[in-house]
TORLUM-724493 format. One record per residue (C-alpha): residue in one letter; x, y, z; residue number from 1. Coordinates in nm, 2 decimals. Example, Ala and Ser with C-alpha at 12.3 -4.5 7.8 and 13.67 -1.06 7.14 Angstrom:
(site 'a' (1.23 -0.45 0.78) 1)
(site 's' (1.37 -0.11 0.71) 2)
END
This chain:
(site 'x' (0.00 0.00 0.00) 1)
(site 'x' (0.09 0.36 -0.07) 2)
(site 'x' (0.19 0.61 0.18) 3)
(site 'x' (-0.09 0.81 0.02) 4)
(site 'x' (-0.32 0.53 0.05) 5)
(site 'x' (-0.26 0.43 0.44) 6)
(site 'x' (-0.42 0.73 0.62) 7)
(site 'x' (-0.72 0.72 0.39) 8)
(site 'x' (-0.76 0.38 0.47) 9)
(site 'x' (-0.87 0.51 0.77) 10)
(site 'x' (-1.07 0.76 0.74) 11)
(site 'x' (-1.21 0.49 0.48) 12)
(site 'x' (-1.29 0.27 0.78) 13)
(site 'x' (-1.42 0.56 1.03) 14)
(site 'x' (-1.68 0.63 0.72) 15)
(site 'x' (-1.79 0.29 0.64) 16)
(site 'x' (-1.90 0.23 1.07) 17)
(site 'x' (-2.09 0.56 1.06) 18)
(site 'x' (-2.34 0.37 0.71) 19)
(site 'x' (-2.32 0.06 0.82) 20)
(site 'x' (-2.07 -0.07 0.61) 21)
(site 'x' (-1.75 -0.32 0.60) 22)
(site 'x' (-1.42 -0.15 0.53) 23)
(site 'x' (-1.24 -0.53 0.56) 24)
(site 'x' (-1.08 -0.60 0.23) 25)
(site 'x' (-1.10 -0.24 0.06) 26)
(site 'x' (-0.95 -0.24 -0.25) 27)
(site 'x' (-0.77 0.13 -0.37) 28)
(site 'x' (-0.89 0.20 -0.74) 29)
(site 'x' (-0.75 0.53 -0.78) 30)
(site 'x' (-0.52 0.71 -0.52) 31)
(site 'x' (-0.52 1.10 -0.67) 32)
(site 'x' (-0.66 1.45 -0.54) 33)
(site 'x' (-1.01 1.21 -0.48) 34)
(site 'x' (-0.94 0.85 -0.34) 35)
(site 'x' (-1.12 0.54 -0.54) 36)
(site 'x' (-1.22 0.28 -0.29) 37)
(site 'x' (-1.36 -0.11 -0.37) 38)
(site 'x' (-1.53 -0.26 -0.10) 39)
(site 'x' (-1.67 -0.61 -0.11) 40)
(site 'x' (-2.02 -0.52 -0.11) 41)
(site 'x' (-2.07 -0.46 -0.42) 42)
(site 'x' (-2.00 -0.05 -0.29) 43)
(site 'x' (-1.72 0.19 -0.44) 44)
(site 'x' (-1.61 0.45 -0.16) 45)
(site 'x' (-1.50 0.81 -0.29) 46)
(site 'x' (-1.27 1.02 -0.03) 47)
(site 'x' (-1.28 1.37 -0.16) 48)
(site 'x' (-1.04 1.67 -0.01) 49)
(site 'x' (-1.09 1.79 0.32) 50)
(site 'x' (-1.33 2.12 0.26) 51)
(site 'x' (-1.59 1.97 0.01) 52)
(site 'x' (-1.85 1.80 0.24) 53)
(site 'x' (-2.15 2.12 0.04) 54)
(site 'x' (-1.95 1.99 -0.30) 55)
(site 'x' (-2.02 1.60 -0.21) 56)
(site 'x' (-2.36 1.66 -0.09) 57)
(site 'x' (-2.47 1.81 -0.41) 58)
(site 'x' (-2.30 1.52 -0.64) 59)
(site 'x' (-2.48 1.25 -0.39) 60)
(site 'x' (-2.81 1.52 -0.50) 61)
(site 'x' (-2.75 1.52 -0.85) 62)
(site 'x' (-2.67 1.16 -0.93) 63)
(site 'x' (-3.00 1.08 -0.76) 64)
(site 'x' (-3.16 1.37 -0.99) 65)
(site 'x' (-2.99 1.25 -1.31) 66)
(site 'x' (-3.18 0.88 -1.25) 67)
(site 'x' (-3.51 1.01 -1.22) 68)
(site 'x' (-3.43 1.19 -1.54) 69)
(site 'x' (-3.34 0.93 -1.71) 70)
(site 'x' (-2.96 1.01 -1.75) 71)
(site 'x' (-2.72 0.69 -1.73) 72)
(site 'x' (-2.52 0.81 -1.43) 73)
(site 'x' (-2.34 0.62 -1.15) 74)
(site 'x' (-2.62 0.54 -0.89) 75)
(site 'x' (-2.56 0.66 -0.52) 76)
(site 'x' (-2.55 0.35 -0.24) 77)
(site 'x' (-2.84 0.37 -0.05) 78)
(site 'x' (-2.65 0.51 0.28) 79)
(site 'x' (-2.77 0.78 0.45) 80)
(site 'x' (-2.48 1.01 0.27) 81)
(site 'x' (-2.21 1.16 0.28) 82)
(site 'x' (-2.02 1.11 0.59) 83)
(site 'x' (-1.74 1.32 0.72) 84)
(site 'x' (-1.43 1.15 0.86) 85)
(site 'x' (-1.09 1.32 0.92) 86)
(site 'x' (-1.26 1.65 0.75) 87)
(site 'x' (-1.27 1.45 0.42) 88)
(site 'x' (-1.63 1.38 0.26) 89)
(site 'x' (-1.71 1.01 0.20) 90)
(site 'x' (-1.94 0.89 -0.04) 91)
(site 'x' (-2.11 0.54 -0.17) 92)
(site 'x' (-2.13 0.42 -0.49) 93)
(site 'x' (-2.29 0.15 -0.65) 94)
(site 'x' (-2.01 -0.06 -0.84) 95)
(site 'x' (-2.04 -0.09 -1.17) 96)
(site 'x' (-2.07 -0.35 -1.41) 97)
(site 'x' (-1.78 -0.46 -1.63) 98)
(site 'x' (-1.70 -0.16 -1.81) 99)
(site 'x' (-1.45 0.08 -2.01) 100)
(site 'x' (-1.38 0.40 -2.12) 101)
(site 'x' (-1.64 0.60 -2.30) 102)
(site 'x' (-1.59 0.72 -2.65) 103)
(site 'x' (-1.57 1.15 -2.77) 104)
(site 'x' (-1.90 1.07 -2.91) 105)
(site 'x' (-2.01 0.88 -2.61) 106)
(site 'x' (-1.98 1.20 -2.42) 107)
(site 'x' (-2.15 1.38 -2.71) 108)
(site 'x' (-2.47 1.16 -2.69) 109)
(site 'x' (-2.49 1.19 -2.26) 110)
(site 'x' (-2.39 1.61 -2.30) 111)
(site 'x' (-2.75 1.61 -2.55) 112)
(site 'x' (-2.96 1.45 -2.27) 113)
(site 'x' (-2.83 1.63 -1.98) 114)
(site 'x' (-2.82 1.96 -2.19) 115)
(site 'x' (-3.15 1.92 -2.26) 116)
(site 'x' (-3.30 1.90 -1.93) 117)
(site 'x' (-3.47 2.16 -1.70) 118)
(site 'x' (-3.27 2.31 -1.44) 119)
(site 'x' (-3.23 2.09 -1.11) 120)
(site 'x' (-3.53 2.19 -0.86) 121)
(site 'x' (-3.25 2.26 -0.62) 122)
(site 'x' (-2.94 2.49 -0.60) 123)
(site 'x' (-2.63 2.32 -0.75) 124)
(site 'x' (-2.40 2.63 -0.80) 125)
(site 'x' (-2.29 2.82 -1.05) 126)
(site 'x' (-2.00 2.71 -1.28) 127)
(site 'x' (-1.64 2.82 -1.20) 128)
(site 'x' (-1.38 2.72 -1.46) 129)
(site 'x' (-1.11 2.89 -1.23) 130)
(site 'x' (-1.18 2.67 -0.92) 131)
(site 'x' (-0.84 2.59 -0.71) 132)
(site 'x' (-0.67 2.70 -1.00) 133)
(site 'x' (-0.50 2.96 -0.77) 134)
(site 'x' (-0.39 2.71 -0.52) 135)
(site 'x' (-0.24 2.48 -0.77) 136)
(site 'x' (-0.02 2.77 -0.86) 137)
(site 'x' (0.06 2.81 -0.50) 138)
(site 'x' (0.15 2.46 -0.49) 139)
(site 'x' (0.37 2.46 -0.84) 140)
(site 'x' (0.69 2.48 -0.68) 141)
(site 'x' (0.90 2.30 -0.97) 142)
(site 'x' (0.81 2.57 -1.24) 143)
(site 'x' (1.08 2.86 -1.22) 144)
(site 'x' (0.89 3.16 -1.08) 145)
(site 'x' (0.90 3.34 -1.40) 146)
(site 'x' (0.66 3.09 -1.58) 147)
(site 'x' (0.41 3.09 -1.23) 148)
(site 'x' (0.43 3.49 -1.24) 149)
(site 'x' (0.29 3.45 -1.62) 150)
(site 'x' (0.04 3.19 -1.56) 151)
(site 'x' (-0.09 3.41 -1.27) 152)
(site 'x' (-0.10 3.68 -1.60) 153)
(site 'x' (-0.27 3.45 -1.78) 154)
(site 'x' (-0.55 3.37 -1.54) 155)
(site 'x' (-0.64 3.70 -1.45) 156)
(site 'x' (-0.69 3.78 -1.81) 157)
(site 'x' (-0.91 3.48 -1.86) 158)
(site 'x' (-1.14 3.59 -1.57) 159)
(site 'x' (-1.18 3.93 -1.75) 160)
(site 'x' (-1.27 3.80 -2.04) 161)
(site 'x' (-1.48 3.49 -1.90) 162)
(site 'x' (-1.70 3.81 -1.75) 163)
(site 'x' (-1.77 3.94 -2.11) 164)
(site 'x' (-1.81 3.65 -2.26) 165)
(site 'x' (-2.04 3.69 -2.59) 166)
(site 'x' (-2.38 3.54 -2.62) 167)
(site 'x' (-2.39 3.15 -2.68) 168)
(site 'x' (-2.62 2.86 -2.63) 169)
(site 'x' (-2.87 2.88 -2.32) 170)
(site 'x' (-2.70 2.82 -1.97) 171)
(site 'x' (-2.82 2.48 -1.81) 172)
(site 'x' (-2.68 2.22 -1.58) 173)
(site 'x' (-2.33 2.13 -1.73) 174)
(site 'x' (-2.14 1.80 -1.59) 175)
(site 'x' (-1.84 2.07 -1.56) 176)
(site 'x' (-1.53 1.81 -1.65) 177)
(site 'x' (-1.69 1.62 -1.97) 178)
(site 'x' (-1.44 1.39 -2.15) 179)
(site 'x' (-1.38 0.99 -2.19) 180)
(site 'x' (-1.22 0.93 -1.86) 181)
(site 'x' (-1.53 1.03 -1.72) 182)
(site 'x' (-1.83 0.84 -1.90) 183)
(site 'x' (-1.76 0.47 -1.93) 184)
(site 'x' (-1.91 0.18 -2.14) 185)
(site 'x' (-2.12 -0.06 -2.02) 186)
(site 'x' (-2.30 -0.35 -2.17) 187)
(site 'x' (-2.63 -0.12 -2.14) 188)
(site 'x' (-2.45 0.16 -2.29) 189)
(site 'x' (-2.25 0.45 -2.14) 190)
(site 'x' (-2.30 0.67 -1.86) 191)
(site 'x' (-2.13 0.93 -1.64) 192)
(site 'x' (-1.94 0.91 -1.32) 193)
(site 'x' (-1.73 1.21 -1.15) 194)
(site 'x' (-1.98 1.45 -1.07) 195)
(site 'x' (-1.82 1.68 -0.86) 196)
(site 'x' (-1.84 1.97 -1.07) 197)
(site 'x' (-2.15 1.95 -1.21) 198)
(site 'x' (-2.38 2.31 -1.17) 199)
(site 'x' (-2.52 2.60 -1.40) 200)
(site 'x' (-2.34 2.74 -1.67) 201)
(site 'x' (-2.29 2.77 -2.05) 202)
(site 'x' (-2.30 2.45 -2.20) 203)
(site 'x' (-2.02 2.52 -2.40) 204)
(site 'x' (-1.79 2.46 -2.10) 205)
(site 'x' (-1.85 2.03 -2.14) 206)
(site 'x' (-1.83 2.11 -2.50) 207)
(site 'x' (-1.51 2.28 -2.52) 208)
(site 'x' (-1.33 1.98 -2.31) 209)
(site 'x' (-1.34 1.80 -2.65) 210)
(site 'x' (-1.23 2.05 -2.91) 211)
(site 'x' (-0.94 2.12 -2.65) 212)
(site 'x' (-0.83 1.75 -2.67) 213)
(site 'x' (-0.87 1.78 -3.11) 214)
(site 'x' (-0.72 2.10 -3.08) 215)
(site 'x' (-0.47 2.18 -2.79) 216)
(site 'x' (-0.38 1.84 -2.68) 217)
(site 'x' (-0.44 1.57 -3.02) 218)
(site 'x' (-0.57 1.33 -2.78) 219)
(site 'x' (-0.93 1.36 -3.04) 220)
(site 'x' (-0.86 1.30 -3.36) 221)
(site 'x' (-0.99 1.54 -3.64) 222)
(site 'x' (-1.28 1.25 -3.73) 223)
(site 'x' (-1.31 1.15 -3.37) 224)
(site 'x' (-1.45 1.54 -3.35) 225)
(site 'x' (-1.61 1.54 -3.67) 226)
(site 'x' (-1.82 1.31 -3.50) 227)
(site 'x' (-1.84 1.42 -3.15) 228)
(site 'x' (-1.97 1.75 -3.34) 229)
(site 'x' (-2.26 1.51 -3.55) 230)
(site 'x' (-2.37 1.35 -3.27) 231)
(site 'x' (-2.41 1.67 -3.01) 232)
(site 'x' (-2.56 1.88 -3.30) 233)
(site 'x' (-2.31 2.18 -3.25) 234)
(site 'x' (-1.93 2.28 -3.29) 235)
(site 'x' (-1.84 2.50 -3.02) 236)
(site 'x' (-1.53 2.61 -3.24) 237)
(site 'x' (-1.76 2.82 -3.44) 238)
(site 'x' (-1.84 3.06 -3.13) 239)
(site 'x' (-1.70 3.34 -3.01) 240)
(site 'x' (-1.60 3.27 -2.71) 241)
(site 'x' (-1.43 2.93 -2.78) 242)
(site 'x' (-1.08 3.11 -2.77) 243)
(site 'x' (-1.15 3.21 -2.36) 244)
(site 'x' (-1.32 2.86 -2.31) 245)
(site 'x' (-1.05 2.67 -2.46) 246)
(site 'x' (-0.79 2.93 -2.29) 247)
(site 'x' (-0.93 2.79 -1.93) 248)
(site 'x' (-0.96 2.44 -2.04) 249)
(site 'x' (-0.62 2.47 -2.09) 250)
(site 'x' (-0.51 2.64 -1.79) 251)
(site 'x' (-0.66 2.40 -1.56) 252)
(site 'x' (-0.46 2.11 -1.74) 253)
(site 'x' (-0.13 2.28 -1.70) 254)
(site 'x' (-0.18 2.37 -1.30) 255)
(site 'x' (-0.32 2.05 -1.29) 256)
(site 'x' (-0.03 1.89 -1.40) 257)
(site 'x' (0.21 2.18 -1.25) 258)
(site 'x' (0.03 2.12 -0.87) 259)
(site 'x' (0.09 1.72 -0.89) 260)
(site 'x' (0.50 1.77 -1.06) 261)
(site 'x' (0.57 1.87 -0.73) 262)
(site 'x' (0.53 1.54 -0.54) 263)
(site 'x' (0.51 1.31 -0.87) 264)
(site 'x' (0.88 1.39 -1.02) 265)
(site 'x' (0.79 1.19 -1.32) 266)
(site 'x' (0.53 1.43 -1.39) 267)
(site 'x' (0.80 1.74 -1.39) 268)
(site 'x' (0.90 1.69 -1.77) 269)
(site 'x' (0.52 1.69 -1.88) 270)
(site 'x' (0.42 1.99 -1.67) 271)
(site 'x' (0.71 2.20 -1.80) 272)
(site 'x' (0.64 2.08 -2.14) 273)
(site 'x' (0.29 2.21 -2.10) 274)
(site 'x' (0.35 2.60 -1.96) 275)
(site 'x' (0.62 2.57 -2.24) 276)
(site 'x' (0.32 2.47 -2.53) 277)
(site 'x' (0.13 2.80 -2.38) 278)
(site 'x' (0.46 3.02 -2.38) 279)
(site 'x' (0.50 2.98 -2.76) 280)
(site 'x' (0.85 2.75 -2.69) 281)
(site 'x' (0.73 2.48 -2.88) 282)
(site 'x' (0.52 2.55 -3.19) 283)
(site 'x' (0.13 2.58 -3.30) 284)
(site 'x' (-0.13 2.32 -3.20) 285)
(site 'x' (-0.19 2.07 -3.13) 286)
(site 'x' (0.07 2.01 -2.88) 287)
(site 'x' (0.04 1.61 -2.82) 288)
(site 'x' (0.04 1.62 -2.44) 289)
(site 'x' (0.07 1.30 -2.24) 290)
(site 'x' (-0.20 1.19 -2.02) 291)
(site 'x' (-0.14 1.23 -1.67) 292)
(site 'x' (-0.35 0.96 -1.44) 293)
END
């Protein structure tokens, strides 16, 4: 086991006594800002960061709201939910059936449900594409100070122009972080999962995700969009405000990466790579970024 893994375990086992629940035999799945748990009942256990109890009760909310919608989702355990242990949000999951990674148009097809949908009944926030994007600065220690000082730069002039963005497609409930890693591929079809950041905004925001991987990142290729584009009905590259969109998309995956360098050393290369892609060191788009887990 991890060292990151041990103290979670845990607060993993404080949370499963308070629903009711065997800890015995937990199984890590993913070990990252949020901690993946397996437990043997046929339950997946999600550790978020301390500070996000509001954030977890709203995804428990959602989730719930999504199935009586009719929106493949992941399905809250029927706990009484979430559970706070160690100052770190805990919630259940029902554990899916075999499964993989969704496809660009997967995400398209769930995006047109869920965009189509009347506003949640209940308050789920408002969208901020800047969240912690401050505090991953803060915490990008192996980027020279030079390159933090102009991604601080770059930030605040994304926030201007996020506040004047131009007129687009009606605002709605967004997913908020809509690409393959987070829909997956059942035998009944695909459905979302991580739905932390889901809350009212432009709808552009889960569409921008993918022209940023065609784009920015060549993780899409120009006929996986084509048909991302098809199946959603719309290409958010024709809008006006794509360029500020795709500008924050961006920044979040380079502080992302920049936050993490500092205690992942194999990650250093790829975050520097990435403020250099944004700099103009290393040519047009798209860039070809690695994945970072």
């Amino acid at each position: 086991m991890t060292t990151e893994a041990a103290p979670a375990l845990d607060a993993l086992a404080q949370a499963c006594a308070l629903v009711g629940l065997n800890s015995q035999g937990a199984e890590p799945v993913r070990i990252a800002e949020n901690q993946i748990w397996r437990l043997q009942e046929g339950v997946v256990a999600r550790i978020a960061r301390a500070g996000q109890l509001h954030t977890a009760q709203r995804e428990v909310r959602v989730a719930r709201w999504l199935t009586d919608h009719g929106v493949p989702a992941v399905r809250a355990a029927s706990v009484q939910q979430p559970v706070e242990t160690d100052g770190r949000p805990v919630t259940f999951w029902e554990e899916l059936p075999p499964s993989e990674h969704g496809t660009v148009s997967d995400v398209a097809l769930l995006l047109k449900q869920l965009h189509s949908l009347p506003e949640p009944d209940f308050n789920i926030g408002t969208l901020d594409p800047f969240v912690r994007v401050s505090a991953r600065l803060d915490a990008a220690t192996t980027l020279p100070d030079q390159d933090v000082r102009w991604l601080r730069g770059l930030h605040r002039e994304l926030e201007t122009a996020w506040a004047e963005l131009p007129a687009g497609l009606p605002t709605c409930a967004v997913h908020g972080d809509a690409w393959p890693g987070n829909i997956v591929r059942t035998s009944a079809g695909p459905l979302m999962m991580d739905l932390e950041r889901f809350s009212l905004g432009p709808p552009e925001w889960d569409l921008v995700s993918s022209a940023v991987r065609a784009r920015t990142t060549g993780a899409v290729s120009p006929q996986e969009y084509e048909e991302f584009c098809h199946t959603y009905g719309h290409d958010v590259t024709d809008w006006a405000g794509y360029p500020t969109l795709a500008g924050a998309r961006e920044l979040r995956m380079v502080t992302y990466a920049a936050q993490h360098a500092a205690s992942h050393p194999e990650w250093r290369t790829q975050a520097q790579h990435r403020v250099d892609c944004l700099r103009g060191r290393c040519g047009p788009r798209p860039w070809q970024w690695e994945g970072i887990p």
